[in-house]
KETOR-771309 format. One record per residue (C-alpha): residue in three letters; x, y, z; residue number from 1. Coordinates in steps of 0.25 Angstrom, whole numbers, plus 5000, padded with zeros to 4 digits. Example, Ala and Ser with C-alpha at 12.3 -4.5 7.8 and 13.67 -1.06 7.14 Angstrom:
ALA,5049,4982,5031,1 $
SER,5055,4996,5029,2 $
end
This chain:
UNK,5000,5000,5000,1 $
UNK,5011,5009,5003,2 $
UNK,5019,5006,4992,3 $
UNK,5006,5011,4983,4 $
UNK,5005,5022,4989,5 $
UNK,5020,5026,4988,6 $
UNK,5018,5025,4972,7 $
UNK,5006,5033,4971,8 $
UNK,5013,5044,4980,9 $
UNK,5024,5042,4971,10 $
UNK,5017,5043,4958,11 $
UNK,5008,5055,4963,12 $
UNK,5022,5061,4966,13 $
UNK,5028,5058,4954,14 $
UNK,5015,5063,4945,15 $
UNK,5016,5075,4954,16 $
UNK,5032,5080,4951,17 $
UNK,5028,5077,4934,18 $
UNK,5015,5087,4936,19 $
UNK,5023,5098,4944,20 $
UNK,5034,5095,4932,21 $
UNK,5024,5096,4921,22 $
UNK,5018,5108,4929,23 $
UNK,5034,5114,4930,24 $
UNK,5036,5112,4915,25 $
UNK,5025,5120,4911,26 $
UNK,5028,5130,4919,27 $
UNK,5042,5131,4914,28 $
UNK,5035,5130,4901,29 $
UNK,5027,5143,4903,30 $
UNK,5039,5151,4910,31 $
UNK,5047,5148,4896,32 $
UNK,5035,5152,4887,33 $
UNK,5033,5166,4896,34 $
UNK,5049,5168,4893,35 $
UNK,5047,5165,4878,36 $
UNK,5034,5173,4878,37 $
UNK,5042,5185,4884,38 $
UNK,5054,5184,4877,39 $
UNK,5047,5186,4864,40 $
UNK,5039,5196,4867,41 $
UNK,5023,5190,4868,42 $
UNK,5024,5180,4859,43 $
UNK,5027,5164,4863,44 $
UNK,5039,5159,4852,45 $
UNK,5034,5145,4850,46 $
UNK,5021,5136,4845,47 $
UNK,5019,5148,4837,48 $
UNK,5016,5156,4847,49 $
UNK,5004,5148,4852,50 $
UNK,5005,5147,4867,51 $
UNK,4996,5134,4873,52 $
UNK,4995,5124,4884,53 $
UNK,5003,5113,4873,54 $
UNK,5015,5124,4870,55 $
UNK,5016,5125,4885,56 $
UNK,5018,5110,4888,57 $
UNK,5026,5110,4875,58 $
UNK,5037,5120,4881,59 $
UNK,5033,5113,4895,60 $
UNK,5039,5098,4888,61 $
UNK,5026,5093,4893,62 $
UNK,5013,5086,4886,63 $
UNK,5001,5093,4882,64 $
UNK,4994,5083,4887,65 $
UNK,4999,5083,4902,66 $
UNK,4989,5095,4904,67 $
UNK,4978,5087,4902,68 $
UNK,4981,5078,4913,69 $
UNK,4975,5080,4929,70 $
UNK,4987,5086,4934,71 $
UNK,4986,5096,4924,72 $
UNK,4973,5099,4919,73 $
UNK,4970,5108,4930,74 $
UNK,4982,5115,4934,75 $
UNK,4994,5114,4924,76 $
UNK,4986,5116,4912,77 $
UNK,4978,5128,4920,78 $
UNK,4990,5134,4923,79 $
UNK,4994,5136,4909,80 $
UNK,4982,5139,4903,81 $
UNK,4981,5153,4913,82 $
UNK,4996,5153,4909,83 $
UNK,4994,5153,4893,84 $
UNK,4983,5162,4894,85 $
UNK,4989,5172,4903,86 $
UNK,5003,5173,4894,87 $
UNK,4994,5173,4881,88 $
UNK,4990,5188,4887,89 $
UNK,5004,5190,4884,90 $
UNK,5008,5185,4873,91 $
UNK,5006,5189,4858,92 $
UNK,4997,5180,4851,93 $
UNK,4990,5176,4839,94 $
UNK,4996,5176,4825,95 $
UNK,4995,5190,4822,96 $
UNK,4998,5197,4834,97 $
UNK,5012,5187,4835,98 $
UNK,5013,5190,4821,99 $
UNK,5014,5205,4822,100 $
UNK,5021,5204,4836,101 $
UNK,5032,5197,4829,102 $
UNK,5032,5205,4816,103 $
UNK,5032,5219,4824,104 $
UNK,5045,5213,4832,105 $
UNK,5053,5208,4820,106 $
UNK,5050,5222,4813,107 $
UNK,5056,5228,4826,108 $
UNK,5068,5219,4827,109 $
UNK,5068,5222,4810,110 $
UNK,5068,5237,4812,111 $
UNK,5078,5235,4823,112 $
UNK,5088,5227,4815,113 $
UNK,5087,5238,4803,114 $
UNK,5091,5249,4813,115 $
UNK,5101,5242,4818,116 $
UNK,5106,5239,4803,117 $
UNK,5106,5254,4800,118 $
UNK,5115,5258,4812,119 $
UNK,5123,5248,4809,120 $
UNK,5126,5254,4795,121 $
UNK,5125,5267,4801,122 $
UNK,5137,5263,4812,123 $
UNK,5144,5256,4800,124 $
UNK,5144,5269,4792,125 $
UNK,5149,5278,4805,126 $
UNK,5161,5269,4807,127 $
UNK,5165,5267,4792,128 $
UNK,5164,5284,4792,129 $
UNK,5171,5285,4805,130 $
UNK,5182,5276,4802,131 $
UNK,5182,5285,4790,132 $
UNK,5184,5298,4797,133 $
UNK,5194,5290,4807,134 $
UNK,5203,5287,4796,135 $
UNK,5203,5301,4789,136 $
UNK,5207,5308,4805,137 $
UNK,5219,5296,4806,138 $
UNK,5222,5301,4791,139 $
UNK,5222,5316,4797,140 $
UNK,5229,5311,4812,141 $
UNK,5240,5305,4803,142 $
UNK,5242,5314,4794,143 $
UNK,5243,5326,4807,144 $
UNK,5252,5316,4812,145 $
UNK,5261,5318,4802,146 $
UNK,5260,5331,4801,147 $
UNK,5264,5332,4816,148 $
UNK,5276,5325,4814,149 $
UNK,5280,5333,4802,150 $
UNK,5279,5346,4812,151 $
UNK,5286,5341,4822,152 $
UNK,5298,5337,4813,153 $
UNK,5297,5352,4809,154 $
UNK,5298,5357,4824,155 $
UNK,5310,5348,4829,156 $
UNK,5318,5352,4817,157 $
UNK,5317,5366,4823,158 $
UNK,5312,5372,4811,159 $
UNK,5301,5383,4818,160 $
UNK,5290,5391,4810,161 $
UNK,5287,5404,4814,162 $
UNK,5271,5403,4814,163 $
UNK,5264,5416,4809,164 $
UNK,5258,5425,4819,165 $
UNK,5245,5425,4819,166 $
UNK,5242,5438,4827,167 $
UNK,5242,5451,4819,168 $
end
């Protein structure tokens, strides 16, 4: 009699841990969808964009089914039902309204990237007529250089120019 007893406590036990499991999975499952949901801005990446009770036991690793059992029925699958209608407040759905969602962003990133092209060429054209103008003053520094040298030659051979006076 005991012996019964320990292996119904045991399998009562052990059906418990794979429900609290199931039930850990799934909300794992929804934590990760909020994120995805989040991160692109209203709109879930995957199935389409079709949010349901199946795409959350997809992402969960668990069967569709295993929210028809008693276990279930009444809480798990409860809980994401209030879950999915509450995110879906959230998120942007329908085809249209993902498609223009999506279309208004990659115009945005478009007219971002074009911008970012034209001051690219704008920098590109500065630096070439800077290196330009950098060249022509080394030219002048150079050539001031050798002018400098010239006059000093001049001066320690003790030749000496009277310079005009310019006060009258």
């Amino acid at each position: 009699m005991k012996t019964k007893s320990k292996n119904q406590n045991a399998l009562l036990d052990h059906s418990k841990s794979r429900t609290k499991e199931v039930v850990k999975k799934i909300r794992e499952a929804m934590a990760a969808i909020e994120l995805d949901i989040e991160q692109n801005e209203g709109i879930y990446p995957f199935n389409g964009g079709r949010l349901t009770q199946a795409e959350v036991c997809r992402r969960a690793g668990v069967h569709k089914i295993t929210l028809q059992g008693a276990a279930h029925r009444s809480t798990t699958r409860e809980m994401i039902e209030m879950w999915l209608r509450k995110i879906k407040e959230m998120m942007v759905t329908g085809k249209r309204a993902v498609r223009k969602a999506v279309t208004v962003r990659a115009d945005d990133w478009h007219a971002r990237y074009l911008k970012a092209a034209q001051m690219t060429n704008l920098y590109h054209i500065q630096f070439v007529s800077l290196n330009d103008l950098v060249a022509k003053r080394g030219a002048r520094i150079s050539e001031l250089e050798g002018l400098l040298v010239q006059l000093q030659s001049e001066v320690s051979k003790g030749k000496i120019v009277r310079m005009p006076n310019r006060r009258k």
